[in-house]
N, C-alpha and C positions, 0 to 999 in steps of 0.2 A: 407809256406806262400809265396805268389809271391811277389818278389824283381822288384824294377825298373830297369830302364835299360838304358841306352845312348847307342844310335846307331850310327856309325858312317860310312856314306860314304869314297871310300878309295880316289878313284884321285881327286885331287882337294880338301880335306879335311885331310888326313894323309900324300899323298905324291902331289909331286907338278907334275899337269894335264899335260898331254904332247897334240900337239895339234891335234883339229880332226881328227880320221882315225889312228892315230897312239896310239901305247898302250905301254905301258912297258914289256918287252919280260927277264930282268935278271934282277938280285938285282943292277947292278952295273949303272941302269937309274933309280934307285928309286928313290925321293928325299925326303925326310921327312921333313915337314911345322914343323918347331920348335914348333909353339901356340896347334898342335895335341897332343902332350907330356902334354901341363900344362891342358889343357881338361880333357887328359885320367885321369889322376893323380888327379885334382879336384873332379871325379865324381868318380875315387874309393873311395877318402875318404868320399865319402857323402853315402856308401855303394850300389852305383848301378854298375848291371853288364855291361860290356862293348864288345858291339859286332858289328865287321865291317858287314857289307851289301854293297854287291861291284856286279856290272854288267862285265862280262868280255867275250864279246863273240869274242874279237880273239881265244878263245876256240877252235868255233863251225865255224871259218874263219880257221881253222889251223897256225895262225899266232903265236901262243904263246901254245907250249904241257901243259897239267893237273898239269904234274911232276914241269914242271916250273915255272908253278903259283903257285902249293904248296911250295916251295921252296923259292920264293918271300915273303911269308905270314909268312913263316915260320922265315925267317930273319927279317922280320919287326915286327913280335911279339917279338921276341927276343930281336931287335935294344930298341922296346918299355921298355920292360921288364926292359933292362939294365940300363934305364933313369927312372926307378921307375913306369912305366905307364903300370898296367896290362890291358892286352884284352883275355877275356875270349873267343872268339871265330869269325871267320871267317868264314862268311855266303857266296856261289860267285853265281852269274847265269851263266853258261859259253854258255848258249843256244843263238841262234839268236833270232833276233826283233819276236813277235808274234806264238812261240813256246811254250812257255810253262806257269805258272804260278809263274815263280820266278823270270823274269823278270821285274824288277821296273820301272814301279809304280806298278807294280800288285803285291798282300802280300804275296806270298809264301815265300819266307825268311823271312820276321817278324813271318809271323804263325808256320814257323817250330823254330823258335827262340822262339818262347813264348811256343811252346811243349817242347822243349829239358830242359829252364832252369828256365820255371813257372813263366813269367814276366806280370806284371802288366802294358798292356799297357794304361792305364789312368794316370799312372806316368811317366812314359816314355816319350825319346826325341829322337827326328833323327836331326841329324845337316850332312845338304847336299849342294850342290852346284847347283844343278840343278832345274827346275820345275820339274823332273821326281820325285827326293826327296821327295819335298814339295806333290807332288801326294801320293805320299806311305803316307808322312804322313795323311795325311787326310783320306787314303784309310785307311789307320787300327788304327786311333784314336790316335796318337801323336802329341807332340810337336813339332815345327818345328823350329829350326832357319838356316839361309842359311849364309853359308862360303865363305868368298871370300878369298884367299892370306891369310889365317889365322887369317881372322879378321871375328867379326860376322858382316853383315853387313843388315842383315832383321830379326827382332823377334817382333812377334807378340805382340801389345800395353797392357798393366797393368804388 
């Protein structure tokens, strides 16, 4: 039976945005938004899955190795884990601007998330920070509310 799902953007919604041009390169410039925690943790107990959707093309800049990013995601589900906040998975684009189809707003990450763990997006929520977000959402049929500092601070009226 397909499960709902909260998706969640990572900079600027799980950890705190560093600014343009610059990315997070170790765990130890990660910050983690306190309000990410009470989200994850709300929306497990309401039984939906939880899965980051993140753009990361210092990848595809050489700015940031594969290993490294894994290893960031890997500590941050953890950090989550340990404050009670499951994420079931970590979705990344590591491609440049207009390469490929999983860069967001384009739906390859939601699509290959709704193969892997059979999600209902008609129930589903992306909470992002960006218009790129709000694009995804609209591009593959979710809910959308936009994050600022950990606070929601645009959701759609009723």
């Amino acid at each position: 039976m397909s499960r709902p799902c909260l998706f969640l953007d990572r900079d600027g919604v799980i950890n705190v945005k560093l600014p343009d041009g610059a990315y997070v390169r170790t765990w130890d410039e990660f910050r983690l938004i306190p309000a990410a925690v009470d989200w994850v943790r709300l929306f497990n107990t309401a039984g939906y899955l939880v899965v980051v959707v993140t753009n990361q093309r210092g990848v595809a800049r050489g700015l940031i190795r594969p290993e490294d990013l894994d290893d960031i995601h890997a500590r941050m589900t953890a950090e989550l884990a340990r404050r009670g906040a499951r994420v079931d998975g970590v979705l990344v684009c590591p491609h440049e601007e207009a390469t490929c189809d999983c860069r967001k707003p384009r739906p390859g990450l939601i699509r290959e998330a709704q193969r892997r763990w059979d999600i209902d997006l008609g129930r589903s929520l992306l909470i992002g920070d960006s218009e790129s977000d709000r694009q995804l959402a609209v591009n593959c049929g979710l809910h959308f509310l936009l994050a600022r500092d950990g606070h929601i601070v645009d959701a759609p009226p009723g």
